[in-house]
C-alpha positions in Angstrom: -26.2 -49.4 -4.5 -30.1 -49.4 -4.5 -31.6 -52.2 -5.7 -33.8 -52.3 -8.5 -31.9 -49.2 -10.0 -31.5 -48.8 -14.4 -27.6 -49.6 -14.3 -25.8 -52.6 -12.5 -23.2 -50.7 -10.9 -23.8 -47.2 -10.2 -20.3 -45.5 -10.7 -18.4 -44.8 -7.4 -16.5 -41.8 -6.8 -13.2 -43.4 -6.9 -13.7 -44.7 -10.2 -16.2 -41.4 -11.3 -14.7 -40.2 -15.0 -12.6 -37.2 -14.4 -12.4 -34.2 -16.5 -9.1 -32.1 -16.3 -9.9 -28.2 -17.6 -6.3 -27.1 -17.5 -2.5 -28.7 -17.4 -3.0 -30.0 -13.9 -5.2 -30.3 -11.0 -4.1 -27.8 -8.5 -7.5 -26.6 -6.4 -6.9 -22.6 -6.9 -6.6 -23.0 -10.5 -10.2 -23.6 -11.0 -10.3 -27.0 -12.9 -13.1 -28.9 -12.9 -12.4 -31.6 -10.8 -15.0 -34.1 -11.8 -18.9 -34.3 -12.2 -20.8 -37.3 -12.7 -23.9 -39.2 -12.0 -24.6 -40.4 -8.2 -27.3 -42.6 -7.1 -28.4 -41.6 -3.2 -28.1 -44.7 -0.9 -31.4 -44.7 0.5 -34.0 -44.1 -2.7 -34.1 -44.3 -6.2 -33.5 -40.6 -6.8 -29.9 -40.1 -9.1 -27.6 -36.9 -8.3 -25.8 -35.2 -10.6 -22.9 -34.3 -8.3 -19.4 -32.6 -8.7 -16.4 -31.9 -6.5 -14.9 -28.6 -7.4 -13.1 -25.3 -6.0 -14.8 -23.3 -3.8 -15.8 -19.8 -5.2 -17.1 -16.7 -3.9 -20.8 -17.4 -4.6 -20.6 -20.8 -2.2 -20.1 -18.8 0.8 -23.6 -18.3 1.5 -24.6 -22.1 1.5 -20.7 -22.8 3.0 -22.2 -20.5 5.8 -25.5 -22.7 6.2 -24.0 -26.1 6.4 -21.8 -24.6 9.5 -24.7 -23.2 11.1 -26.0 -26.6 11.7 -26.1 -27.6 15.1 -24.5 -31.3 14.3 -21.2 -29.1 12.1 -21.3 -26.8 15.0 -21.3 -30.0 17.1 -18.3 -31.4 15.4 -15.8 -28.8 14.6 -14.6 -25.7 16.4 -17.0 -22.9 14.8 -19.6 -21.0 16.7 -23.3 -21.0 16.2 -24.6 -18.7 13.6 -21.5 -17.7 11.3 -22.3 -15.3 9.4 -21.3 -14.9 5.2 -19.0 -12.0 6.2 -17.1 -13.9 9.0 -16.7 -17.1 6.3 -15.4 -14.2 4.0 -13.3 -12.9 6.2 -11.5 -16.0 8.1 -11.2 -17.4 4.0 -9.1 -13.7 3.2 -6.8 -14.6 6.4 -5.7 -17.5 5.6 -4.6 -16.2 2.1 -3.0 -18.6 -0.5 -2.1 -20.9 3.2 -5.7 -22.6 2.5 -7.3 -24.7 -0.3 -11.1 -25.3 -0.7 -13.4 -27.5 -2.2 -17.3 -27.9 -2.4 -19.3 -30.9 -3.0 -21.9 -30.2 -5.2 -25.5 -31.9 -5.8 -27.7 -31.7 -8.3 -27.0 -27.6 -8.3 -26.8 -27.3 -4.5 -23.8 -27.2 -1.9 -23.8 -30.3 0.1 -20.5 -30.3 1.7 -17.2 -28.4 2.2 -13.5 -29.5 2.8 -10.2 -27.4 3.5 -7.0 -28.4 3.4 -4.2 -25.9 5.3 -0.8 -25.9 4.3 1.9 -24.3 6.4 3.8 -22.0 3.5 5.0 -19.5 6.0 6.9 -21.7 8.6 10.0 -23.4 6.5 10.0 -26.2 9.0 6.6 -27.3 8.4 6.4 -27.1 4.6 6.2 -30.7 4.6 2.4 -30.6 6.1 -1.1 -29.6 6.4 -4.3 -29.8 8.1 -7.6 -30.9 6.6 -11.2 -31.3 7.5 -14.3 -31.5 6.3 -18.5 -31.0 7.0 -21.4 -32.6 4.9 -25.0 -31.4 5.2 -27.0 -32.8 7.8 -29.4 -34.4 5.0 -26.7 -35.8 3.0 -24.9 -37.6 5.3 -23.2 -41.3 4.2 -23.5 -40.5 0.7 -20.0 -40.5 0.2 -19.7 -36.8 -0.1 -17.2 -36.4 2.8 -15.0 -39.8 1.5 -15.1 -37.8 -1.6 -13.9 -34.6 -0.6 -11.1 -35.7 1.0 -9.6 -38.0 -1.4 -9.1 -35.5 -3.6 -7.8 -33.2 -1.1 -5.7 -35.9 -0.1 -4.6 -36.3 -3.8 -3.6 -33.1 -4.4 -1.3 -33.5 -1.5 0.5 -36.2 -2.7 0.6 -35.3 -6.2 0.8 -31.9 -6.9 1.8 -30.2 -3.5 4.6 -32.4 -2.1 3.1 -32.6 1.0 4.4 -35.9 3.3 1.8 -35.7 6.0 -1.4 -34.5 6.9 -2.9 -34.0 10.3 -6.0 -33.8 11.8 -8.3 -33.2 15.3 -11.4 -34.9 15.7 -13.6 -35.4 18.4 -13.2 -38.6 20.6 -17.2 -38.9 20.8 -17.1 -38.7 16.7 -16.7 -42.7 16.2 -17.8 -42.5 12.6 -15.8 -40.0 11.3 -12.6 -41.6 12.9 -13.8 -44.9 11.0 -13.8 -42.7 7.9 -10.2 -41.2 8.5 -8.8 -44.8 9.6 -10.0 -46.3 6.1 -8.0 -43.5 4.4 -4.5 -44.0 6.1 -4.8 -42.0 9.2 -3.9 -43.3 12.5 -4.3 -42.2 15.8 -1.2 -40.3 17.4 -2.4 -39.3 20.4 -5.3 -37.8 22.6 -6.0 -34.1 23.9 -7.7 -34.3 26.8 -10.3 -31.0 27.7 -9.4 -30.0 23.9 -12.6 -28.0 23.6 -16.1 -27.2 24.8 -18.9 -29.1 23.1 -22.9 -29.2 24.4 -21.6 -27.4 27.8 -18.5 -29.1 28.5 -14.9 -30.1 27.7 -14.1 -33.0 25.5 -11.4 -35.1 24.3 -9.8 -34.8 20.6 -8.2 -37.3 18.7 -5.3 -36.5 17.1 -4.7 -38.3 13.8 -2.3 -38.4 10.9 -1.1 -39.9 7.8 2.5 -39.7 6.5 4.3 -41.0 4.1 6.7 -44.0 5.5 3.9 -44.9 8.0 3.6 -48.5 8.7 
């Protein structure tokens, strides 16, 4: 909250007023999933900021937040993807993979998937998830955002009993972030991947239904 700001309690995302365009919220149907005022942590300014499906025209600025050299840092993309490749690897994946963008104040800010595994019978019950948030809008909430709702429309709509994640060992605060949503570490890949010129460890990380 910044102090000094109009209203008492800016809203939260949790609690942010959600506006439901069609009979359910299922992430390829094109609902809106909700849009509301935001104030940014560290000044007085205000966002107007949505969470919503991914469409065609995002792949540009989809394409820029992965070019980053932190996103690059932090996931398993290459430097430089281009709008075609995003197009391309989105095409693959088919009806297997659910988007969503976070929005601000008209401009893409971050960018979650969530991959379900419709084509192997014996792993219906899951899915993989991750997520990346602009460099400059970091600790906003925007990735916390994004993933509840992915993590929503898991439990309610898709029937999904756990989702799985990787994340880098060196990556303290993002494992803080998936430990205050229900994951918990299941194990660690050791040499999972090359990151600034050498291999590093992964976290692997979960959250089922049952757990605890």
């Amino acid at each position: 909250m910044v102090a000094g700001s109009s209203p008492a309690t800016p809203a939260t995302f949790q609690t942010a007023r959600r506006e439901i365009c069609g009979p359910f919220c299922f992430l390829r149907s094109c609902p809106l999933v909700y849009t509301e005022p935001w104030f940014h942590l560290n000044s007085q300014l205000m966002f107007s900021i949505s969470i919503r499906p991914m469409v065609a025209a995002d792949l540009a600025p989809v394409a820029e937040i992965y070019r980053q050299r932190s996103c690059v840092e932090n996931s398993l993309h290459t430097p430089f993807v281009s709008e075609e490749e995003w197009r391309a690897r989105l095409q693959q994946m088919g009806s297997d993979l659910q988007c969503l963008v976070a929005v601000a104040n008209d401009r893409v800010v971050g960018h979650a998937c969530l991959i379900t595994f419709g084509s192997e019978p014996r792993r219906r019950h899951a899915a993989s998830l991750g997520v990346v948030v602009h460099s400059e809008f970091r600790r906003q909430g925007f990735a916390r955002a994004l993933l509840t709702e992915l993590i929503d429309t898991c439990d309610s709509w898709l029937g999904i009993t756990r989702i799985e994640l990787e994340v880098f060992a060196s990556n303290p605060g993002a494992i803080a972030l998936y430990r205050s949503l229900g994951f918990v570490e299941e194990g660690r890949m050791r040499g999972f991947a090359y990151r600034n010129g050498r291999l590093e460890d992964a976290v692997l990380m979960a959250r089922y239904e049952g757990m605890g």
